[in-house]
C-alpha positions in Angstrom: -7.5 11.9 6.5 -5.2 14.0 8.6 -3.9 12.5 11.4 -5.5 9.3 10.4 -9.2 10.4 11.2 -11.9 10.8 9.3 -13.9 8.6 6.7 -10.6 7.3 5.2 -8.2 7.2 8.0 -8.3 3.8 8.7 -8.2 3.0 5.4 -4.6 5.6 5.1 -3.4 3.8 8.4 -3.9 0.4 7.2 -1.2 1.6 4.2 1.2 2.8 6.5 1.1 -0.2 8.3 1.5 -2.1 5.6 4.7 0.1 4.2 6.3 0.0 8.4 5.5 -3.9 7.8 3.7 -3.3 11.1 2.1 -6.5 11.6 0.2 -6.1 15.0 -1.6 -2.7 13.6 -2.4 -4.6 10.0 -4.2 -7.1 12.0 -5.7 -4.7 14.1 -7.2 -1.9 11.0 -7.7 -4.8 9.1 -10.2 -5.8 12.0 -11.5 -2.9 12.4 -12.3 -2.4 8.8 -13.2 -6.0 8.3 -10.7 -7.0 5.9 -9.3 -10.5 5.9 -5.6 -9.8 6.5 -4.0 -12.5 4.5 -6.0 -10.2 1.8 -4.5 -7.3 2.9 -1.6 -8.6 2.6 -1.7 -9.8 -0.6 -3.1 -6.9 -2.1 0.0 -4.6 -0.6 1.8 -7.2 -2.7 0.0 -6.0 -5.9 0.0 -3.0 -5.2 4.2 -2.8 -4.7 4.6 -4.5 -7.8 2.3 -2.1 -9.7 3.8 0.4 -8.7 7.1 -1.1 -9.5 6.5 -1.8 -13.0 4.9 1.7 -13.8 8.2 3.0 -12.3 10.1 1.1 -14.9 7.8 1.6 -17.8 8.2 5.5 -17.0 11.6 5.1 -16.7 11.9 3.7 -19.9 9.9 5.7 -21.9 11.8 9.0 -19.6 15.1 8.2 -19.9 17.3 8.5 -23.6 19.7 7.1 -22.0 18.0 3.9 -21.4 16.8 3.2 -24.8 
C-alpha cells in the first residue's frame, strides 16, 4: 500500500480521495475498481459518521469530566 501500489492501493487512494473530497479521482478509482460512485459516496458517509459516534462514545466513557 505504499505509495498507493499494490493489492490495496487503489482501494487506500479511493479513501484519500474521498477525505480531499477529490471528486474527479473518486470517479476515476471508483472506475477502476468498479464501484458505483454514488455508493462510494455514500458509504464515505457511513463511514464519517461511524467514526464520529465512536469518537463520542469514547469520549464519554474517557472523560470524568464529561459525565
Amino acid at each position: 500500500m505504499i505509495d498507493n501500489r499494490g493489492l490495496f492501493g487503489p482501494h487506500l487512494g479511493l479513501a484519500m480521495a474521498c477525505e480531499q473530497g477529490d471528486e474527479a479521482r473518486i470517479r476515476t478509482l471508483a472506475k477502476i475498481l468498479e464501484f458505483d460512485v454514488a455508493l462510494v459516496n455514500r458509504y464515505y458517509m457511513d463511514s464519517v459518521v461511524w467514526a464520529q459516534e465512536i469518537l463520542r462514545d469514547s469520549d464519554a466513557q474517557h472523560n470524568v469530566e464529561a459525565v
